[in-house]
N, C-alpha and C positions, 0 to 999 in steps of 0.2 A: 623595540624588536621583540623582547620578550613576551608581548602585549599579544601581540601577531602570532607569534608560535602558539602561544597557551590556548588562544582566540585557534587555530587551525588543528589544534590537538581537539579540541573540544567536537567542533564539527565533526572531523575525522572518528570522533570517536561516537557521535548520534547518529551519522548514516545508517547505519545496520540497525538501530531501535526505530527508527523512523518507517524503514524499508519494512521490518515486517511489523511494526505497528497498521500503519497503510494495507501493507497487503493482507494481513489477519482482519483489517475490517473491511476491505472490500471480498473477502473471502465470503463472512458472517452475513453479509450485506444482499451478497449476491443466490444465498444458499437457501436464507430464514426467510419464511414469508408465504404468501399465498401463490402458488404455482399459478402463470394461465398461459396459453397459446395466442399470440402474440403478432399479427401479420405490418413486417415494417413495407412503412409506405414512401416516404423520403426519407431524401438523407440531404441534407445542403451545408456546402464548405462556410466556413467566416474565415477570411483571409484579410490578416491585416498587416501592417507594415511588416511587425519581428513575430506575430504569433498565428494559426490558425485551428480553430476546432471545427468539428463533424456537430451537427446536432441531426437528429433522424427522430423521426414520429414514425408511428405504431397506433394500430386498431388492435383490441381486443378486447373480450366482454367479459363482465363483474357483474353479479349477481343479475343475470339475463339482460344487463343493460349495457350495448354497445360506446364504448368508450374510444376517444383519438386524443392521445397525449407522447408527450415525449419519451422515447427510450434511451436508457442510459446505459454507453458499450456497446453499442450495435454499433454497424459502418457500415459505406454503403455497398459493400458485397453484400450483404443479405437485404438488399429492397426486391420486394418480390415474393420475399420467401415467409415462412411462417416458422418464427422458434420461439423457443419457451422460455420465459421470463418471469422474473420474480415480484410482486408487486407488495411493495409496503407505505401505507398512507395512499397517499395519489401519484407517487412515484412508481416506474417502470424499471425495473433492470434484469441488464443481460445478464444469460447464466452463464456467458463465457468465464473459465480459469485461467484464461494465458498472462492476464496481467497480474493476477493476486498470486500466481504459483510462479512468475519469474519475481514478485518483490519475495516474496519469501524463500524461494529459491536462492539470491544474491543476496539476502540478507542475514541468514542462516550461517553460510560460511564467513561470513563479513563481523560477525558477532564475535567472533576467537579474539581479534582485537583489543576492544573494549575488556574482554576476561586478560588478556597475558598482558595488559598496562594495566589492571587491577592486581595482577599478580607481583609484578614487576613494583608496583609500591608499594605492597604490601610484605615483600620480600627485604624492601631497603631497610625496613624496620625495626629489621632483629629483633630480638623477641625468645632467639632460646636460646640457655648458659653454653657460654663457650662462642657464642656468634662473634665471628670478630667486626659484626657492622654494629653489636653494641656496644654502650657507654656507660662504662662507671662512674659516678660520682666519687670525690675523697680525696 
């Protein structure tokens, strides 16, 4: 049982370094890079038993030569449309913030946690004269 708690403390206490790790590098991800305009063409579901993703392809041109590759964060509200996207390596990404500004959003206040059970042990451990949570030796 103990095993289990410590194991459930532990998680409970990564969520929030996780949430804005994640969302600080799709933040970085989506921001840094070679700006270009961007016109998505499809969008097709993968629907499988317990999971489904979006993948969507995009034309747009690099160094005057017309490219068709995949876009990452688009949906298919925008097939049709032409927006602007970041491109680093041979990868494409949307310059949407709704997903990196709600992980770091939920994971900002979710952080105080991890800080007042850092406190909360560090407080058990007395440390200055006169603490009656310390221990004399003699």
């Amino acid at each position: 049982m103990a095993i289990f708690v410590n194991l459930l403390i532990a998680v409970i206490l990564l969520i929030p370094i996780v949430m804005l790790g994640s969302g600080g590098w799709l933040l970085y991800q989506r921001q840094f890079g070679e700006k270009v305009e961007a016109e998505v063409l499809t969008c097709d579901f993968d629907i499988r038993y317990k999971t489904s993703s979006q993948h969507c392809t995009a034309r747009w041109t690099e160094d005057g030569v017309e490219r068709i590759g995949p876009i990452q964060g688009s949906g298919d509200d925008e097939v049709g449309e032409t927006v602007t996207a970041t491109l680093r390596g041979d990868e494409l990404y949307s310059r949407s913030l709704t997903l990196p500004l709600i992980l770091l959003g939920l994971g900002l206040p979710l952080l105080a946690f991890p800080f007042l059970w850092l406190k909360h042990l560090l407080a058990g451990r007395g440390g200055r004269p006169g603490d009656p949570h310390e221990t004399t030796a003699g």
